[in-house]
C-alpha positions in Angstrom: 16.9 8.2 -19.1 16.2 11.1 -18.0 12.8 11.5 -19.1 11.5 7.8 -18.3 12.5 8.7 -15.0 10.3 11.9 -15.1 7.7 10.4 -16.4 7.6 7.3 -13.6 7.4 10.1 -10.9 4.5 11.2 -12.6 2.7 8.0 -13.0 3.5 7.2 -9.3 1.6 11.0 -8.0 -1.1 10.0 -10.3 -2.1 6.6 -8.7 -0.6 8.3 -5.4 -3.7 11.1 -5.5 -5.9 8.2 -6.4 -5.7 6.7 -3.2 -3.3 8.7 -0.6 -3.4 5.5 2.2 -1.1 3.7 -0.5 1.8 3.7 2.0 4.2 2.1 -1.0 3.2 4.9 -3.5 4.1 7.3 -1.1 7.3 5.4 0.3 8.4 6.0 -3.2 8.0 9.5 -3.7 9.6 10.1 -0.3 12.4 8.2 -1.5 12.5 10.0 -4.4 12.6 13.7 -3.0 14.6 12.9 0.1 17.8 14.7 -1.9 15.8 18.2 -1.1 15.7 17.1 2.6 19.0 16.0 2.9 20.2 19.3 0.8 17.9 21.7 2.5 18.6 20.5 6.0 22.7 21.1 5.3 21.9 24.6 4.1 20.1 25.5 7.4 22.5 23.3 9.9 25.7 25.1 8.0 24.3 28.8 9.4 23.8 27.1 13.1 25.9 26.9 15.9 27.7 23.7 17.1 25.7 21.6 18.8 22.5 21.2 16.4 22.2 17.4 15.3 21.7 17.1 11.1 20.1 13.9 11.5 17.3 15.9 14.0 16.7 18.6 10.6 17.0 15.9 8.4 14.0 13.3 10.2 12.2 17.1 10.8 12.3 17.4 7.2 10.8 14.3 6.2 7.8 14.9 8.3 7.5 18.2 6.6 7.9 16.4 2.8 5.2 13.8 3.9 3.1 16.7 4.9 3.5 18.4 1.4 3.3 14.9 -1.0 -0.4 14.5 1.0 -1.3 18.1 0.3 0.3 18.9 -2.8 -2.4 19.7 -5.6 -1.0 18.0 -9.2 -3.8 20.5 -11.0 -1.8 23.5 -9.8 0.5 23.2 -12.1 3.7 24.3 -10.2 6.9 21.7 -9.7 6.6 19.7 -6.8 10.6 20.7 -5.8 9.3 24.1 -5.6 6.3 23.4 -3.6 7.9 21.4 -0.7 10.8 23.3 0.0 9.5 26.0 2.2 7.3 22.8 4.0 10.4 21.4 4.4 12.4 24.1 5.8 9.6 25.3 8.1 9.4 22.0 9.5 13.1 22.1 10.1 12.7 25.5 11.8 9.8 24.3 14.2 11.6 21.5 15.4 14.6 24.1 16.1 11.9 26.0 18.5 11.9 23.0 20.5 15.2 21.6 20.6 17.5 22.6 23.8 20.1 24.4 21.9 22.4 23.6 24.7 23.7 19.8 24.5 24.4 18.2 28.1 28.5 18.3 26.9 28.1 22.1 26.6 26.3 22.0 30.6 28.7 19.6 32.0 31.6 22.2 30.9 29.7 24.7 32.1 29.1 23.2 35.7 32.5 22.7 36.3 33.9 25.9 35.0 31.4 27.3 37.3 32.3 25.3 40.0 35.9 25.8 39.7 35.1 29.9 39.7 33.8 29.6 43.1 36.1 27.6 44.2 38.9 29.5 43.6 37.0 32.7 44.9 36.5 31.2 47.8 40.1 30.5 48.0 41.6 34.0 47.5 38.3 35.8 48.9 37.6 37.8 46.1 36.6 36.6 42.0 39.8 34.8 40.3 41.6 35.6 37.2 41.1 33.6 34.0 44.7 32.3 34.8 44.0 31.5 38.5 40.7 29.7 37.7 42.5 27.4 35.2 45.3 26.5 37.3 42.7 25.5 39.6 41.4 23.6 36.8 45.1 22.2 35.7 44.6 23.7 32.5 46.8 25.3 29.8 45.3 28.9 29.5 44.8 28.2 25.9 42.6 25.3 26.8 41.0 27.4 29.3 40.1 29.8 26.8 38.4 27.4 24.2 36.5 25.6 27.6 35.3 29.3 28.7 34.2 29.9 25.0 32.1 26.8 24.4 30.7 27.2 27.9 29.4 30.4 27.5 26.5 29.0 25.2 25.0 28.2 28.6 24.1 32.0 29.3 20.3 31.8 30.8 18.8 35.2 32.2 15.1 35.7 33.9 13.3 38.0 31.6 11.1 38.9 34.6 14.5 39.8 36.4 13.7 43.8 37.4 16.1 45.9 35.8 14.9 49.3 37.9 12.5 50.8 40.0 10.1 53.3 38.7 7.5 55.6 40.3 4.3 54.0 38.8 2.9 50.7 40.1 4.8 48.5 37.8 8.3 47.8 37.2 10.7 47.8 34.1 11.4 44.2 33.5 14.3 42.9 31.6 11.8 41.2 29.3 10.4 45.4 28.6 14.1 46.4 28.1 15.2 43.6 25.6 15.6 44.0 22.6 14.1 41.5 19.7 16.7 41.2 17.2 14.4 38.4 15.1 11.7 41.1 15.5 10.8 42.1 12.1 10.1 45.5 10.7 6.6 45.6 9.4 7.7 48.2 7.4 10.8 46.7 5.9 8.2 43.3 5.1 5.6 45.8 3.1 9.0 47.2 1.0 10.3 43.8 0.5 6.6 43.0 -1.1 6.8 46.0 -3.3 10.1 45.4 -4.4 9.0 41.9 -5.3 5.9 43.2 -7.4 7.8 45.5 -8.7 11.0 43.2 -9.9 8.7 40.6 -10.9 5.6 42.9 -13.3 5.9 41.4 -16.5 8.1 38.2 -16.4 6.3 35.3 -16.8 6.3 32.3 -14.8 9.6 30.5 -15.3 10.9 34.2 -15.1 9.4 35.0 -11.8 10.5 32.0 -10.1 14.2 32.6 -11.1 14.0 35.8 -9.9 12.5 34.6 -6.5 14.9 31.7 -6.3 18.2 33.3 -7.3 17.9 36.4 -4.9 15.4 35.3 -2.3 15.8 31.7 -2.1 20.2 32.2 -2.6 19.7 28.5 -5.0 22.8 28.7 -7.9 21.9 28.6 -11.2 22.3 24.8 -11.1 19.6 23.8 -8.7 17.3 26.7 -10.1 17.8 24.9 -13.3 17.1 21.2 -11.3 14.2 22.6 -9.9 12.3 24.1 -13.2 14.0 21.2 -15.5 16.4 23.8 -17.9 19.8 23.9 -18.0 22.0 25.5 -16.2 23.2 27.8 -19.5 19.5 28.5 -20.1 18.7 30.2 -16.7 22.0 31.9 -16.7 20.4 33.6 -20.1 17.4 34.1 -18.8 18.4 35.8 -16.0 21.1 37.7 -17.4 17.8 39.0 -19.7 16.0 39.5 -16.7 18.1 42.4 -15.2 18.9 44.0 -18.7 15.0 44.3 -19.1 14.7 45.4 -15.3 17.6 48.1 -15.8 15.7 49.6 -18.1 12.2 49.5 -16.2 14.5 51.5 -13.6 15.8 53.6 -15.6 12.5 54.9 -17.1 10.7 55.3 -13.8 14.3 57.0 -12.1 12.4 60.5 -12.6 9.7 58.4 -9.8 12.1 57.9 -7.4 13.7 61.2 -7.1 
């Protein structure tokens, strides 16, 4: 079943790349790889905060798999699954970029906890306790605590806001001061390439993409099997051959790294 099932997907990208304004050709092949959507845009919403719609990743991630059924090259000779994934997930991260991570919910608490702050300062003529603001609030401080938490997403700061003075004609900004913690080492990216070309010298294709999904793509041993049509039990073996064979490139070229 298995097989008739491969082999229809592959009749339907041949007379797919024949003529790519069959809308019902591609319908088909959207329908058929939506799974990686739906599984792909999980992954990424799991490591987000609350907040982040799925169904926004999901429809971002369709837009992404049409983009890579129109450009995907059948001559290449590399899996489809493996081709559209990072398509898929960079559409997913694009729309991310312009999504207000903030929902209203999030502002309206926000709004009144503010407002309740002031309140209460003004009150007692200097800045309230946690406790005073949520009596204020008729709220258990527990409750408080949780509204304070999920309110403090809403934590917006002018990176042109001057953070001091100096003797020259321009001033440090907060924007000069800030750090950028998705900033990423230029260095570290050339090491991670090395290490790559390094881990990968000698293995051959099938070999090269378990490494690369395994330990840079985190897939399990299942879905890397899904992806490249072996078993699970045959890329466990594989990959358990993999690092016995790498353990011993190490170990010959230790005297290298010392």
């Amino acid at each position: 079943m298995a097989t008739k099932l491969t082999e229809d997907v592959a009749d339907v990208w041949i007379e797919f790349k024949k003529d790519q304004s069959n809308q019902a050709l591609r319908n088909r092949l959207i329908e058929r790889y939506f799974p990686l959507v739906k599984y792909n845009a999980e992954r990424v919403w799991a490591k987000l905060p609350e907040g982040v719609d799925l169904n926004d990743l999901i429809s971002a991630g369709v837009f992404g798999l049409m983009d890579a059924i129109e450009a995907f090259d059948l001559e290449r000779g590399v899996k489809f699954e493996t081709y559209c994934v990072p398509r898929i997930r960079g559409a997913m991260l694009d729309e991310l970029r312009t999504m207000d991570w903030v929902p209203r919910l999030v502002r309206s608490k926000a709004s009144k906890l503010e407002a309740a702050r002031k309140k209460a300062e003004a009150e007692l003529g200097r800045p309230p306790s946690d406790t005073e603001i949520a009596t204020k609030m008729e709220l258990p401080l527990p409750e408080f605590e949780k509204l304070k938490t999920e309110a403090s997403t809403v934590n917006l700061v002018s990176l042109n806001k001057k953070w001091y003075e100096t003797d020259s004609y321009k001033d440090v900004r907060e924007i000069d001061i800030l750090e950028d913690c998705k900033g990423e080492d230029p260095t570290k990216g050339i090491q991670k390439r090395d290490l790559m070309k390094l881990v990968t010298k000698g293995l051959n294709r099938n070999e090269r993409l378990i490494v690369i999904l395994y330990y840079y793509e985190e897939l399990t041993m299942k879905e890397i099997g899904t992806t490249l049509g072996l078993s699970e039990s045959r890329v466990s073996q594989m990959h358990s051959s993999i690092v016995a064979r790498l353990k011993d490139h190490l170990k010959r070229r230790r005297p290298e790294f010392s």
